[in-house]
Kinemage of the C-alpha trace (Angstrom):
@kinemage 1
@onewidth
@group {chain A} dominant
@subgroup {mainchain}
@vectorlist {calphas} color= white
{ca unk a 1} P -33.209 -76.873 -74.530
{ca unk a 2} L -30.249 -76.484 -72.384
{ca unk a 3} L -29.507 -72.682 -70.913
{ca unk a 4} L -26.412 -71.708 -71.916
{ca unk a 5} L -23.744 -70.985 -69.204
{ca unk a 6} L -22.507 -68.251 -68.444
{ca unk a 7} L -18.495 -68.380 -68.941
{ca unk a 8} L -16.492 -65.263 -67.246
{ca unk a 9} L -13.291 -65.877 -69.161
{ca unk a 10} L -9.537 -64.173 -70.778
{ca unk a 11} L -7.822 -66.571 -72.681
{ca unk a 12} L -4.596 -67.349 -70.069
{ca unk a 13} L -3.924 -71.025 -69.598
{ca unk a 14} L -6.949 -70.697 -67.062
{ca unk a 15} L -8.981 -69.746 -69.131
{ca unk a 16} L -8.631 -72.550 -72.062
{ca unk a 17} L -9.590 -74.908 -69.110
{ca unk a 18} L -13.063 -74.235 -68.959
{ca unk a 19} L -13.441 -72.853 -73.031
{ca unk a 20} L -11.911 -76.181 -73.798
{ca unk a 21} L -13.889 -78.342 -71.593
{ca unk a 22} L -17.140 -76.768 -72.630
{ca unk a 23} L -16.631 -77.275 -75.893
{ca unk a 24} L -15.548 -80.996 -75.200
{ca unk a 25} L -18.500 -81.349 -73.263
{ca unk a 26} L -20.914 -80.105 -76.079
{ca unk a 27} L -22.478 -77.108 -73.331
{ca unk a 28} L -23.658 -74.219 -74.789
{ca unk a 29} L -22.255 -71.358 -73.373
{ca unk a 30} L -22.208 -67.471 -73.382
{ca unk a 31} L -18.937 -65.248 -73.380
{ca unk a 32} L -18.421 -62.614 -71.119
{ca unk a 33} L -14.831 -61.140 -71.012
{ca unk a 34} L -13.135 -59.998 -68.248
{ca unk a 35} L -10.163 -58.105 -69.125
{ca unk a 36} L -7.604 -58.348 -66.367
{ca unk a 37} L -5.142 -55.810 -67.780
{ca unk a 38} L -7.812 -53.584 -66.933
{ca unk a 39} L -8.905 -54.367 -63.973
{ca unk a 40} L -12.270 -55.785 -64.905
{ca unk a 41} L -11.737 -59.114 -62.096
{ca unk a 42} L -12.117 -56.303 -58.980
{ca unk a 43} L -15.724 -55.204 -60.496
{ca unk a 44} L -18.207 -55.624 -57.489
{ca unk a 45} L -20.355 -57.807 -60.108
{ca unk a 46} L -17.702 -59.752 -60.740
{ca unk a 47} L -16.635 -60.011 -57.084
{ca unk a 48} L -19.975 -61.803 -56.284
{ca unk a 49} L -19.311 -64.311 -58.749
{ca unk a 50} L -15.444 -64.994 -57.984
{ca unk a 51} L -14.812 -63.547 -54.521
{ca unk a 52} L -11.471 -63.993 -55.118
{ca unk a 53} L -10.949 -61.609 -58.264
{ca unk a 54} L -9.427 -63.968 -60.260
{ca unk a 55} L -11.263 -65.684 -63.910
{ca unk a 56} L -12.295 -68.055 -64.873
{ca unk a 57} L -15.854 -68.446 -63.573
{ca unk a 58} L -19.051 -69.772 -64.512
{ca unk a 59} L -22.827 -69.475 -63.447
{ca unk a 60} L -25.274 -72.355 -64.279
{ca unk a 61} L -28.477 -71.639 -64.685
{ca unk a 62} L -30.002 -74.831 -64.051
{ca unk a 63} L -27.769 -75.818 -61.531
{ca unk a 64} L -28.739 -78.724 -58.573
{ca unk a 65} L -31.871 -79.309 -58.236
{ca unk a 66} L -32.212 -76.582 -61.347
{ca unk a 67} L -31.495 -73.616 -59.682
{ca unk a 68} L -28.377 -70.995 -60.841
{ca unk a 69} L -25.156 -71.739 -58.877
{ca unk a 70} L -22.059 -69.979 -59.597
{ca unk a 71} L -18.632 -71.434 -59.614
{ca unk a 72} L -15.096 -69.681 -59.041
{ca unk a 73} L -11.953 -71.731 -59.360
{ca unk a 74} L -10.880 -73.657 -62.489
{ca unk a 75} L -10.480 -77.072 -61.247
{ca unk a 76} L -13.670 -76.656 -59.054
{ca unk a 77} L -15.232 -76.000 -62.620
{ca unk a 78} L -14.032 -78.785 -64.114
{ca unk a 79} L -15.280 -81.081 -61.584
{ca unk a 80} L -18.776 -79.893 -61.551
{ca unk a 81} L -18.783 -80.018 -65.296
{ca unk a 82} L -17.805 -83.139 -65.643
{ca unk a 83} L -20.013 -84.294 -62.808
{ca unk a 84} L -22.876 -82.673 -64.366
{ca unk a 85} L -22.444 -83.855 -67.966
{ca unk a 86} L -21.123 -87.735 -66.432
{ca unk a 87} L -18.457 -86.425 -68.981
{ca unk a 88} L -14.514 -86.833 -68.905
{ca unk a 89} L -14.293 -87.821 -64.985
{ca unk a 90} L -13.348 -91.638 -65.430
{ca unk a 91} L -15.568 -95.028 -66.105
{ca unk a 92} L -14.578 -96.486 -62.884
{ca unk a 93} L -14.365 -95.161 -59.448
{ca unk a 94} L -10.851 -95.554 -59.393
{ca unk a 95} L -10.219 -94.097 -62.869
{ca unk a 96} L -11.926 -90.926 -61.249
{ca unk a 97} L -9.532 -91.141 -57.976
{ca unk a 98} L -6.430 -90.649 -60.251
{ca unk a 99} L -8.526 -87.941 -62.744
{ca unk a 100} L -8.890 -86.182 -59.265
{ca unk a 101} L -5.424 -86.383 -58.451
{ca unk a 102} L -3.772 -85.892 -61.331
{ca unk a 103} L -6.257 -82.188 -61.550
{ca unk a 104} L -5.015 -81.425 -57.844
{ca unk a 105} L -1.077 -81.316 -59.186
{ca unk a 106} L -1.603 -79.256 -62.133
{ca unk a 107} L -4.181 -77.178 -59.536
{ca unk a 108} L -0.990 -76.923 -56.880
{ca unk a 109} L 2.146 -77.900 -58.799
{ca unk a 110} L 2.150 -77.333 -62.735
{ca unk a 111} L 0.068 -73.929 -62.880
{ca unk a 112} L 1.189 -72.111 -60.409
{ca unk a 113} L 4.696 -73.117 -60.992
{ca unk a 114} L 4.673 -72.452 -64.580
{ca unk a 115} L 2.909 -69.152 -63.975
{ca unk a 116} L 5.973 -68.064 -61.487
{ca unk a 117} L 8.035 -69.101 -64.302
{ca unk a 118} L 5.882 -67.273 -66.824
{ca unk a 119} L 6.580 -64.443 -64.772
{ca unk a 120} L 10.143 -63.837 -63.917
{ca unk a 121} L 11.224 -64.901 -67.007
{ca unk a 122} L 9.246 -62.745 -69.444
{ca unk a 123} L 6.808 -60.417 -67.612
{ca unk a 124} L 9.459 -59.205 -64.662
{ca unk a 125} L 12.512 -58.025 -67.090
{ca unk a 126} L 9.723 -55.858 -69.045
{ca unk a 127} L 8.848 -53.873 -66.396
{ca unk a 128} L 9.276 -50.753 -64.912
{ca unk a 129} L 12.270 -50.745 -63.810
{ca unk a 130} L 13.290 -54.171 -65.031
{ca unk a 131} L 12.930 -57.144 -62.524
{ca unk a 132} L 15.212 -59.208 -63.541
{ca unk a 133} L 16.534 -61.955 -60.842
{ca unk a 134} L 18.677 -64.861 -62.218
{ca unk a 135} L 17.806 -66.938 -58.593
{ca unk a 136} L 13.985 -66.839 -59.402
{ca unk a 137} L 14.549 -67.295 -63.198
{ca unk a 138} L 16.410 -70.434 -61.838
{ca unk a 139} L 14.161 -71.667 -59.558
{ca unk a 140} L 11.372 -71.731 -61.390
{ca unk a 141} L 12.580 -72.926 -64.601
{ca unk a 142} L 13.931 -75.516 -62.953
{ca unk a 143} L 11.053 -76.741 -61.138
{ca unk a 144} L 8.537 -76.718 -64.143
{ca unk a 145} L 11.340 -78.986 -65.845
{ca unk a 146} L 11.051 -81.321 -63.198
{ca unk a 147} L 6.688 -81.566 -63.264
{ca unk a 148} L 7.991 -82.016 -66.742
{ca unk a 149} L 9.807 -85.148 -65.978
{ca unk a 150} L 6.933 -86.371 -63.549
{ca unk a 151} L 4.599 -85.806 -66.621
{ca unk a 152} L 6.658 -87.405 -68.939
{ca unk a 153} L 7.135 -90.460 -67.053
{ca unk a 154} L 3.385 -90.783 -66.198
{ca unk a 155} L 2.945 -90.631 -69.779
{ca unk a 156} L 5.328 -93.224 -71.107
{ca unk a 157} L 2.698 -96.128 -69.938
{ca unk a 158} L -0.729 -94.183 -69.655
{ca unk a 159} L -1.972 -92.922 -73.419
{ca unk a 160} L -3.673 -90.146 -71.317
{ca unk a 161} L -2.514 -88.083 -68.033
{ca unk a 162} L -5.017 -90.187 -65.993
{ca unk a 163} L -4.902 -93.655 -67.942
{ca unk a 164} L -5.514 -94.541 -71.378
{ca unk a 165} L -8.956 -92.520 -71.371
{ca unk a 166} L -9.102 -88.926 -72.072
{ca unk a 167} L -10.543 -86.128 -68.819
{ca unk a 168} L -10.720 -83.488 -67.147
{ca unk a 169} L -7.217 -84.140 -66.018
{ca unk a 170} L -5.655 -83.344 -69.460
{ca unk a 171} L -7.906 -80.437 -69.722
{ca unk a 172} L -6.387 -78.830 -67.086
{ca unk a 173} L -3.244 -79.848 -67.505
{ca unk a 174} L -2.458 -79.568 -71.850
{ca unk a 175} L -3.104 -75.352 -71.362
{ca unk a 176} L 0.013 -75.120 -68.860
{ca unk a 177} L 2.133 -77.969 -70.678
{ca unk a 178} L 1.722 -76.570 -73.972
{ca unk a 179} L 3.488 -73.351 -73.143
{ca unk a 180} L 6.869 -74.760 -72.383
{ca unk a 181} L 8.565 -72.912 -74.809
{ca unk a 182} L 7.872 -69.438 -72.615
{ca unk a 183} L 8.905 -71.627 -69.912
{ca unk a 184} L 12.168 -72.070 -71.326
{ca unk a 185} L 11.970 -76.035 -71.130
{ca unk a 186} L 13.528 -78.396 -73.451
{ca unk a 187} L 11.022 -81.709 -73.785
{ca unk a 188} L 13.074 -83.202 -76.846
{ca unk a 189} L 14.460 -85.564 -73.984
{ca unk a 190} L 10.865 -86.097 -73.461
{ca unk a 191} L 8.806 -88.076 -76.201
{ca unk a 192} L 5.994 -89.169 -74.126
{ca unk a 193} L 5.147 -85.747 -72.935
{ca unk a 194} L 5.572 -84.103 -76.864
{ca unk a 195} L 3.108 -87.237 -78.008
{ca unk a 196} L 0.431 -86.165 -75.636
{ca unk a 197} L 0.666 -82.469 -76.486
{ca unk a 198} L 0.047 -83.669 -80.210
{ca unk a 199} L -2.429 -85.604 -79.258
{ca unk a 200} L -4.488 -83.508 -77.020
{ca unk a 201} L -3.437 -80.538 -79.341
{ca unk a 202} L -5.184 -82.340 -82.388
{ca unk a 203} L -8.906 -82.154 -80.818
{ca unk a 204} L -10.670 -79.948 -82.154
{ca unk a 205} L -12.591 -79.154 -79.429
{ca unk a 206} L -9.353 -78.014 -77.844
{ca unk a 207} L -8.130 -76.019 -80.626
{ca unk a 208} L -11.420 -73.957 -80.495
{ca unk a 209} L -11.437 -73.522 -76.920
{ca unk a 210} L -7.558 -72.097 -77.113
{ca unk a 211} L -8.872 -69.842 -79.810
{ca unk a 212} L -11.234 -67.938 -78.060
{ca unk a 213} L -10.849 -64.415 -77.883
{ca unk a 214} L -7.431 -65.350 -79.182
{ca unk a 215} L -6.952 -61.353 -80.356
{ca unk a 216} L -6.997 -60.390 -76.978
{ca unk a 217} L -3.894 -62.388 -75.747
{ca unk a 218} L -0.571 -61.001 -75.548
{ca unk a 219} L -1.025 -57.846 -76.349
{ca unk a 220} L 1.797 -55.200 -74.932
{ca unk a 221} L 1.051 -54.021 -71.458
{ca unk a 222} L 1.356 -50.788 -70.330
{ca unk a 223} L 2.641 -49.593 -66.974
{ca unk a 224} L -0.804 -49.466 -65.310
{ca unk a 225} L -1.704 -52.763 -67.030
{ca unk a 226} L 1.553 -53.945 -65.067
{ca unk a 227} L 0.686 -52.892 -61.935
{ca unk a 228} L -3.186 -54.521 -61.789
{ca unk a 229} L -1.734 -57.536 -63.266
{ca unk a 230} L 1.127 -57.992 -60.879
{ca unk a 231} L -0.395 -57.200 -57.595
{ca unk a 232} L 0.781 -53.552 -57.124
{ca unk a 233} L -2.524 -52.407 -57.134
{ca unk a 234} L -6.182 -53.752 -56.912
């Protein structure tokens, strides 16, 4: 019987990645919560796990050559799941090239993007005092619509982010896209992109992944919650 893994997880966009893909995958897994409005990443357990205090993580057990490896890093994750299982990485060599590439943009483009946007346009007027600055608002609304666009187009002749197969790729990337309302985006201009979020929406897989620990999301942050959250302290 296969160990189960060991999944360090909140449920952000980051964290659906790997609940989603683990349940896609068919891996059993155990749940260990690390509450980042409390601080919980800069444990020194923690630390040794995901040096760079940030969730999700994962140890293996029966890692190469079966012995425990752990992994910090979504798409890193991702990869090793999927190269572990033979799972959701591409049939051909160069299906997995554009799996791989299409993971590094949401890794360097759509995430963090849509997490600055995230930011400045809900979390930063909330706090104390308000942060509210129309020229980062701007800019970062306006470059998630434009990843937007690239996705959209990409989509209008692939079924799937990386071709007409379903990977890894979407994984990482549905999480981010699916939040473009507290992005402020409009997609009705964009069909292609709104029939892939329906589509990759409808798994089930990927609805129980998004689900878990679903409570725990959102929940009104106090002033200290602010500060370990947004860098002031930690």
């Amino acid at each position: 019987m296969t160990a189960p893994i060991e999944l360090y997880y909140w449920p952000t966009p980051n964290g659906w990645k790997i609940s989603i893909a683990l349940e896609e995958m068919g891996l059993p897994y155990n749940v260990n919560l690390v509450n980042i409005g409390k601080g919980e990443q800069f444990d020194p357990a923690f630390l040794k796990i995901s040096p760079n205090n940030r969730m999700p993580a994962i140890i293996d057990p029966e890692g190469p050559d079966g012995a425990p490896i752990s992994i910090f890093e979504s798409g890193a994750i991702l990869q090793y799941l999927a190269r572990k299982t033979g799972q959701f990485c591409g049939p051909t060599q160069r299906d997995r090239v554009a799996v791989d590439q299409w993971l590094m943009w949401q890794m360097g483009g759509l995430g963090p993007m849509a997490g600055q946007a995230h930011h400045f346009l809900k979390y930063a007027p909330a706090m104390e005092p308000p942060q509210d600055l129309p020229y980062a608002k701007d800019r970062y609304r306006t470059e998630v619509g434009r990843l937007h666009r690239v996705l959209d187009t990409q989509l209008a002749t692939h079924e799937y982010v990386a071709g007409d197969f379903y990977s890894i790729a979407d994984m990482a990337i549905w999480p981010w896209a699916c939040l473009w309302e507290g992005q402020q985006q409009d997609i009705s201009d964009k069909p292609h992109l709104r029939r892939w979020l329906d589509l990759v929406g409808a798994r089930p897989a990927v609805q129980k992944g998004k689900a878990l620990a679903a409570e725990n999301r959102n929940a009104t942050q106090s002033r200290e919650e602010q500060k370990i959250l947004f860098g002031q302290k930690g």
